[in-house]
Every structure is written in structure tokens, then in C-alpha cells.
MILUM-112282 format. One record per residue: residue number from 1; y, z, x of N, C-alpha, C, CB in turn. Coordinates in pm, whole numbers. Each point is the difference from the previous one (the first is absolute). Glycine has a CB too. Layout:
DRENTI num    nyy    nzz    nxx   cayy   cazz   caxx    cyy    czz    cxx   cbyy   cbzz   cbxx
DRENTI NUM      Y      Z      X      Y      Z      X      Y      Z      X      Y      Z      X
...
end
This chain:
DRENTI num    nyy    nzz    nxx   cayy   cazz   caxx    cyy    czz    cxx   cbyy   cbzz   cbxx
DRENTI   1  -2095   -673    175     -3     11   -145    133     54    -47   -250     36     -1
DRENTI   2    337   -109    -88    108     -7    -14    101     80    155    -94    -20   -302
DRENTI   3    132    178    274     45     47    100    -48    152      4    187   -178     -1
DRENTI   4   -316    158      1    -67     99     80     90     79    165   -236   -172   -124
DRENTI   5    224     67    157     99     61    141     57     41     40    -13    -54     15
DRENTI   6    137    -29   -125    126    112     20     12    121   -111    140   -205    101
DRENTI   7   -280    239   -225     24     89    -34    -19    107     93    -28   -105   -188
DRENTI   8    -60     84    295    -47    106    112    103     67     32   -161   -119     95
DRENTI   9    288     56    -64    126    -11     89     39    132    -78     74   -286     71
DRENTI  10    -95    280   -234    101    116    -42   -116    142    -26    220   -198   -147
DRENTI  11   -136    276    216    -73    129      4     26     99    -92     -9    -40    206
DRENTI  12    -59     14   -364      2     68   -103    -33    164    -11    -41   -234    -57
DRENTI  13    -89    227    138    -77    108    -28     82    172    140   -285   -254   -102
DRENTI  14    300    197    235     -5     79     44    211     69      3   -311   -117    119
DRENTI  15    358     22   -156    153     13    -50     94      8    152    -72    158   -264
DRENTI  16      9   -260    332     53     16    148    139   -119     13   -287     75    114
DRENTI  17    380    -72    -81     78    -73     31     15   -148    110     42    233    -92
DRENTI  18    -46   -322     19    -24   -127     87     71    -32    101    -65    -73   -164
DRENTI  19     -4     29    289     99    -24    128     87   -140    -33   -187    119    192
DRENTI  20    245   -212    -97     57    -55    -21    -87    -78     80    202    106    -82
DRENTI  21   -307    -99    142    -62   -127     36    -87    -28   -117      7     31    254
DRENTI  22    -65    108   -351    -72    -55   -133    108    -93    -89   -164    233    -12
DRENTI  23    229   -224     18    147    -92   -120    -40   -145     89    293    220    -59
DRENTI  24   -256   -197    158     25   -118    109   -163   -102   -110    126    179    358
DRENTI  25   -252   -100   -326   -122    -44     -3     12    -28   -157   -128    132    217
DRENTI  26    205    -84   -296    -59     16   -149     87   -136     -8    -49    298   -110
DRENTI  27    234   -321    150     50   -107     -8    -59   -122     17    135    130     41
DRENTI  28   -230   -118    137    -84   -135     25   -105    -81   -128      1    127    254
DRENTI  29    -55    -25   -289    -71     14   -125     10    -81    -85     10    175     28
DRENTI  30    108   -108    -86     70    -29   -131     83   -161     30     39    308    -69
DRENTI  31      1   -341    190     74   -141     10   -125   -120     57    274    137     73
DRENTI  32   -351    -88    -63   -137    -58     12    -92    -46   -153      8    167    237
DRENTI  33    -22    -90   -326     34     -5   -155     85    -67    -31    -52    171    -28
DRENTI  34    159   -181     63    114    -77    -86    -45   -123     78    230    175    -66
DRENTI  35   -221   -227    191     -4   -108     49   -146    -93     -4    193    124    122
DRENTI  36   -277    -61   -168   -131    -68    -44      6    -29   -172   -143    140    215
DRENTI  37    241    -60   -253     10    -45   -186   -113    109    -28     54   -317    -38
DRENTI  38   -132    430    102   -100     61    -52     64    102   -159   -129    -12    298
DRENTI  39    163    -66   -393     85    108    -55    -83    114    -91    197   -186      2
DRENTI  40   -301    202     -1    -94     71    -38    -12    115     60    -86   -173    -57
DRENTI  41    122    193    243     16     52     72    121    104     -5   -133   -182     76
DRENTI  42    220    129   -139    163     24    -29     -5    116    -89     92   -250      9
DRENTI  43   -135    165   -125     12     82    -88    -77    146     18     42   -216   -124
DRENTI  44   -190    185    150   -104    124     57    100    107      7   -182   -132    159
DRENTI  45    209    123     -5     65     25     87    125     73   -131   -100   -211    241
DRENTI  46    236    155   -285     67     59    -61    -69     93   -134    158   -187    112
DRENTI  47   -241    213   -125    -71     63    -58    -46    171     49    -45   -263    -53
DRENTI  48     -7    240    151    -18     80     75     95     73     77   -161   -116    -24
DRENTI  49    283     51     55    141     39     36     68     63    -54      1   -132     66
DRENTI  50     -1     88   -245     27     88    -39    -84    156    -66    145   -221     11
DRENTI  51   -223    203     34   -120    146    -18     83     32     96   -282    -24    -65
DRENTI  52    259      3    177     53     96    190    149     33    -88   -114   -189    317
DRENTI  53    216    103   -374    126    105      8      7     54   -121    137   -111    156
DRENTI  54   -195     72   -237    -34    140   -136    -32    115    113   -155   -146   -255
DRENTI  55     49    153    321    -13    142     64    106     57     71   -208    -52     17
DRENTI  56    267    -29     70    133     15     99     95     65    -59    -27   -192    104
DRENTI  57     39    126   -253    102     74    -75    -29    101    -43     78   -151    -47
DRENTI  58   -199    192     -6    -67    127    -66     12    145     95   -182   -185   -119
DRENTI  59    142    157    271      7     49     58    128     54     61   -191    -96    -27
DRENTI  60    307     40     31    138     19     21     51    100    -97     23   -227     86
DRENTI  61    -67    210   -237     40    107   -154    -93    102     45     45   -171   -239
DRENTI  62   -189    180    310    -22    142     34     29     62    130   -152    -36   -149
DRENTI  63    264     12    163     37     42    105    144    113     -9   -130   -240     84
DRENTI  64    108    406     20    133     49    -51    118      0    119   -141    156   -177
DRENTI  65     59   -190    307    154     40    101     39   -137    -12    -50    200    208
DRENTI  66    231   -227   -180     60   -106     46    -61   -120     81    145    169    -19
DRENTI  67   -158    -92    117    -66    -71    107    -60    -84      9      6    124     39
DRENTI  68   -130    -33   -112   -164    -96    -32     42   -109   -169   -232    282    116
DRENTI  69    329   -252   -145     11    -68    -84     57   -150     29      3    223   -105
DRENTI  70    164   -208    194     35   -100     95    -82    -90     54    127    138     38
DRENTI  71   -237    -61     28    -90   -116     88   -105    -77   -102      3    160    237
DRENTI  72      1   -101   -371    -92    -92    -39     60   -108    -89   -168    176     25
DRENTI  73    329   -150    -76     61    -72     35    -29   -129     75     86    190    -37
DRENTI  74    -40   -166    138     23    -43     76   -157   -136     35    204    259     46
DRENTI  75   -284   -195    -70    -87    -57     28    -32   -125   -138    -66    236    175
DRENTI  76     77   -174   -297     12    -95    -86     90    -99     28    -66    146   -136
DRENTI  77    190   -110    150     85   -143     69    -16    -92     83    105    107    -31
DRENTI  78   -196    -44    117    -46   -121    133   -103    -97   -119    -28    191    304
DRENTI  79    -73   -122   -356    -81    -44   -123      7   -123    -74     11    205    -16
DRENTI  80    107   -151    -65     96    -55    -70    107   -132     51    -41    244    -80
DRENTI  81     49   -233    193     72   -121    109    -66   -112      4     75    148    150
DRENTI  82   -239    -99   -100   -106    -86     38      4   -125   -136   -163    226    153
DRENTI  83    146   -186   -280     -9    -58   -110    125    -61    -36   -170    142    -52
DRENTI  84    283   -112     70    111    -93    -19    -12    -99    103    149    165   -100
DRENTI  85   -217   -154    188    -24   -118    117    -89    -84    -52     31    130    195
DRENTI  86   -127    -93   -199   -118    -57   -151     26    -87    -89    -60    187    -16
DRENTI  87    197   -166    -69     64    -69   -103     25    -93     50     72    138   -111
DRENTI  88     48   -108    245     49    -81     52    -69   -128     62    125    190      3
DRENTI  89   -208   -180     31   -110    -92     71    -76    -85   -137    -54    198    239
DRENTI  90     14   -131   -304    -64    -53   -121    109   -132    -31   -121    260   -103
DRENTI  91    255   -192    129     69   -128   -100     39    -84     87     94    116   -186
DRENTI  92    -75    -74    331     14   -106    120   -121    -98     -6    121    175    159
DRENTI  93   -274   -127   -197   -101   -116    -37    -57    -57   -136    -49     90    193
DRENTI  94    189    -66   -261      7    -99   -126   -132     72    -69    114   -267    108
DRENTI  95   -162    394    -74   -123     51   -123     91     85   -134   -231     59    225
DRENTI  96    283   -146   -270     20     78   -158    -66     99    -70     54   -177    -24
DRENTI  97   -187    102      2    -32     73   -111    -98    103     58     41   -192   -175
DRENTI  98    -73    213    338    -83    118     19    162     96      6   -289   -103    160
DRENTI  99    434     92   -152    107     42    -11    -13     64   -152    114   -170    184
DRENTI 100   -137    121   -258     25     -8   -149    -99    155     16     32   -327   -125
DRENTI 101   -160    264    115    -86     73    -20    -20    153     49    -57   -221    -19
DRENTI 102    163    224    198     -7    123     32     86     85    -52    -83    -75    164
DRENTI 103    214     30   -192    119     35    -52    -55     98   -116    146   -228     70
DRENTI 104   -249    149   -199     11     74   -115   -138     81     18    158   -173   -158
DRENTI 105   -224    149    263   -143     97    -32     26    178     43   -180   -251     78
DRENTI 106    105    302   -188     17    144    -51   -146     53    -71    279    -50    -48
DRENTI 107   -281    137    128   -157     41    -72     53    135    -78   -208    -91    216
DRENTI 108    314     95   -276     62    159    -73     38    -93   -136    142    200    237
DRENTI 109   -141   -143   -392     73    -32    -78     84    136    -59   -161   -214    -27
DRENTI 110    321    235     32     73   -113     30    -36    -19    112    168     19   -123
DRENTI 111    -92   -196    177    -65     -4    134     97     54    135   -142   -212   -113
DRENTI 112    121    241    182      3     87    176      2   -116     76   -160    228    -15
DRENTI 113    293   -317     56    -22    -79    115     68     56    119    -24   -192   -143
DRENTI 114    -87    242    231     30    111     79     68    -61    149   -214    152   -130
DRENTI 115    156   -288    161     18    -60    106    145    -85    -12   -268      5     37
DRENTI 116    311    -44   -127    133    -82    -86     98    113    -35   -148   -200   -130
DRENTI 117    271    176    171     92    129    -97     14    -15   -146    147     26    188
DRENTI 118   -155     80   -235     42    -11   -156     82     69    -15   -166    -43    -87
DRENTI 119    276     40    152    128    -31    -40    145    -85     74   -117    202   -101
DRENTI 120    182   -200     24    121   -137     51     44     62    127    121    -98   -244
DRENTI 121    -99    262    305     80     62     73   -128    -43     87    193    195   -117
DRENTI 122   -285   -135    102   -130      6    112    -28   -141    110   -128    156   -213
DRENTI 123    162   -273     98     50   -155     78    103     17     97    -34   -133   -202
DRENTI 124    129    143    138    142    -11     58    -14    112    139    148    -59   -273
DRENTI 125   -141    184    255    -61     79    140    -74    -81     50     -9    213    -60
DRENTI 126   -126   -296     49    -91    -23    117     93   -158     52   -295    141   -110
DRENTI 127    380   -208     75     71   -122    -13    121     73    108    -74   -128   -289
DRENTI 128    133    256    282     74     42     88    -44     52    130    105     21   -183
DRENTI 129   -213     17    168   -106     37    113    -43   -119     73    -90    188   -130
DRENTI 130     53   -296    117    -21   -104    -15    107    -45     88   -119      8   -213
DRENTI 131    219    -20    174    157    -29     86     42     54    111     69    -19   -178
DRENTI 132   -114    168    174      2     57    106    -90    -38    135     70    149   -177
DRENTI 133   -194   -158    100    -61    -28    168     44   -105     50   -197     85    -26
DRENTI 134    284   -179    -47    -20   -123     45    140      5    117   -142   -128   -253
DRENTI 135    217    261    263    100      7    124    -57    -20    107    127    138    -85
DRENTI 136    -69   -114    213    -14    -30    141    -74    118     -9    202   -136    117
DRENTI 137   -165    269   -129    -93     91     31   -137    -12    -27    170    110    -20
DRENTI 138   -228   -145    -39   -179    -25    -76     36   -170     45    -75    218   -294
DRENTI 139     87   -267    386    -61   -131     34   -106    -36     25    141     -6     49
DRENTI 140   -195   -115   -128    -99    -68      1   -101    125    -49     80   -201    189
DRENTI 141    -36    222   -271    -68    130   -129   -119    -93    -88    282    162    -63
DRENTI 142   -243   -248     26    -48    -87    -86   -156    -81     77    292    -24   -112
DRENTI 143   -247    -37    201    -64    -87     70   -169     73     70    290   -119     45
DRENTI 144   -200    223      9   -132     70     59    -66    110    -61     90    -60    186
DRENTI 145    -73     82   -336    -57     49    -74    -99    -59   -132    185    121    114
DRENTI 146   -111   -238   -146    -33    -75   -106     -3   -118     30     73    132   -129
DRENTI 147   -144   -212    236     14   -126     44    -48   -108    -62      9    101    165
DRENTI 148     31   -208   -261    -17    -85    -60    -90   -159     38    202    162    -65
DRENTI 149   -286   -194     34    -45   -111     73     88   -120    -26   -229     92     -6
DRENTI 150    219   -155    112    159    -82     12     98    -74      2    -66     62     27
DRENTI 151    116    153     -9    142     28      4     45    110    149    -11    -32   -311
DRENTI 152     54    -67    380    -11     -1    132    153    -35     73   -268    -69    -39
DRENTI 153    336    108    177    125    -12     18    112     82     15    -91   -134    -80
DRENTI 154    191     75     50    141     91    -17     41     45   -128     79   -119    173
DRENTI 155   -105     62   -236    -22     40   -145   -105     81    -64     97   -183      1
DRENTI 156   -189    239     67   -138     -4    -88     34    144    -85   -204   -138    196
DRENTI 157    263    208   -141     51    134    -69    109    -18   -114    -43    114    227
DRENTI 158    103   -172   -212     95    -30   -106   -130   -108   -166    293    -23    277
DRENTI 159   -363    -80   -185    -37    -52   -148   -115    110    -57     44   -287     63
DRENTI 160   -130    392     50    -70     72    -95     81    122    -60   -207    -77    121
DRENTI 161    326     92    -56     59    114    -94     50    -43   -122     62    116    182
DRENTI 162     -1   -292   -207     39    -41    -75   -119    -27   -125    187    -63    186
DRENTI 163   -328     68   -186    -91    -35    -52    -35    147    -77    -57   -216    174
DRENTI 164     82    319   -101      7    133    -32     90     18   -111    -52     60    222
DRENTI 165    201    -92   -149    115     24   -118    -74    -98   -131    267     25    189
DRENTI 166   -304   -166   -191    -36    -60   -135   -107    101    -88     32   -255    118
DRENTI 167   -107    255    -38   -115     95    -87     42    109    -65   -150    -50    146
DRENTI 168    273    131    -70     68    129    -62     52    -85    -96     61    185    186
DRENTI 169      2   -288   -188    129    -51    -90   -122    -41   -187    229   -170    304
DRENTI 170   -382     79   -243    -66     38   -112    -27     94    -71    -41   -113     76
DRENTI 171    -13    224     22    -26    151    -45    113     32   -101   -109     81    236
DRENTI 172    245   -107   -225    130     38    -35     27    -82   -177     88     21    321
DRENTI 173   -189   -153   -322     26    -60   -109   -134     35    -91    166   -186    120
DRENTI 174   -265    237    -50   -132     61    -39     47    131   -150   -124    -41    327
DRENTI 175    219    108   -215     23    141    -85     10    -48   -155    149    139    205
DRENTI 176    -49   -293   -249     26    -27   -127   -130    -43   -111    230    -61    126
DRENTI 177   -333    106    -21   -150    -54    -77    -59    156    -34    -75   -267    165
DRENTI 178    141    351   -129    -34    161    -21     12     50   -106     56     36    171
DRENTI 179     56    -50   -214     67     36   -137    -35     64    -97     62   -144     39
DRENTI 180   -198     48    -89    -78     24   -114   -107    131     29     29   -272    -65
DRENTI 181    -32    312    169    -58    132     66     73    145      3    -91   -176    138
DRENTI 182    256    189   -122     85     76      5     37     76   -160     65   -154    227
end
């Protein structure tokens, strides 16, 4: 029923930090959704995603040492990664308008798009971040994290990072639809 399943995946209530075989499982998920067209599933799903990092973030502002603040950080960014992969894939399978639809959904007025940057710098950082993994050091960063159905080979890291960079590059033409909010 829509994505019951992978709402399981996100652990709202007990505020525990996700392994990387849950991402691994939540990714299978989610490119399993995209590749059946379930876009009902999608959306669910980004719905609920963004509840989990409304809290992620909430929880980071009550927070007072460095530290514990860093890691949750930190943890929103892995978060936050997962879903620019998301984009990216969405537009690698030609779904527009569940794109459209995740891009502007906001359950806050004004609206809070918590999972999307709202702002031009917040793009451009994750677009340089973005660049970075894609050195020799973080090889095959892309591939075995965010594996695309296929997109397979010597290339396969380069076209899903490149599918990544487009989605940032929308996100980037998105901001000029903000405006009337600022």
C-alpha cells in the first residue's frame, strides 16, 4: 500500500541513526518505485521523508555541545544525499511530474522545503560536493551507493553523478519560482 515499507525504514520515533545497509535497503526501495512507475509510492514516501528530516533538523537546534551537533549534521547530509539521488533518478526515468510534485510539496505555510535547498548557495555547495566525490579518492562513490537500473559499466558513475548534477542544475532554476515567497 503505496510505501508502507519503506516508511518502516525511517526511524521517526526512537531517533536512532540509520546504518548504511538501511540506506542501501531504503535506496532498493525507492529505485524499485521508480522503476515500476509506482508514483504514488514516491510521493508517500517523500512525504514522510520529509517529516523524518523536519525532526533531524529540530533535533540538531536542540542541541548544545559541538560535537553532538556535528554528527547530526552530519547525519542529515548522508539524508539529504540520498534525495538528491532521488531527483536524480526521477529524471534519469523521464518521471517529471512526480519531480514536479516532490520539488514543491510542503506541509508549512510559508512553505518549508526541507528535503530541496532553498537557497542558490545551498545548490551550488551540494553541486561542489558532488564534484568532489567524483575524484579518484571516493571511487565508484556513485555506483555502489546509488545504483541506477540500467546504468551499468565504465561509465555508470559518471552518468548517475551526471543525472545528480541535472537535478541540482533544476533545483538551481527552481529557486526563480521562490521569489514570490521571500
Amino acid at each position: 500500500n503505496e510505501s508502507s515499507f519503506i516508511i518502516l525504514l525511517l526511524d521517526e520515533c526512537q531517533m536512532t541513526e540509520m546504518s548504511d545497509k538501511t540506506y542501501h535497503y531504503l535506496w532498493l526501495s525507492l529505485r524499485q518505485a521508480v522503476y515500476h512507475k509506482n508514483k504514488n509510492a514516491i510521493k508517500s514516501y517523500w512525504e514522510k521523508a520529509h517529516q523524518y528530516a523536519m525532526t533531524l533538523s529540530y533535533r540538531k537546534y536542540s542541541m548544545s555541545a559541538n560535537e553532538e551537533i556535528n554528527k547530526q549534521e552530519k547525519i542529515f547530509k548522508r539524508f539529504e544525499e540520498l534525495h538528491y539521488a532521488l531527483g536524480g533518478l526521477l529524471l534519469y526515468s523521464k518521471m517529471y511530474d512526480v519531480l514536479n510534485s516532490i520539488m514543491f510539496w510542503t506541509d508549512s505555510q510559508p512553505p518549508r522545503y526541507i528535503l530541496v535547498p532553498s537557497t542558490m548557495s545551498e545548490v551550488i555547495n551540494m553541486y561542489i560536493q558532488i564534484a568532489q566525490n567524483d575524484n579518484n579518492e571516493h571511487f565508484m562513490y556513485y555506483e555502489t551507493r546509488y545504483p541506477f537500473i540500467g546504468v551499468s559499466g565504465v561509465n555508470a558513475g559518471d552518468t548517475i553523478s551526471y543525472y545528480i548534477k541535472f537535478y541540482l542544475a533544476v533545483l538551481f532554476l527552481r529557486q526563480y519560482t521562490l521569489v514570490q515567497y521571500f
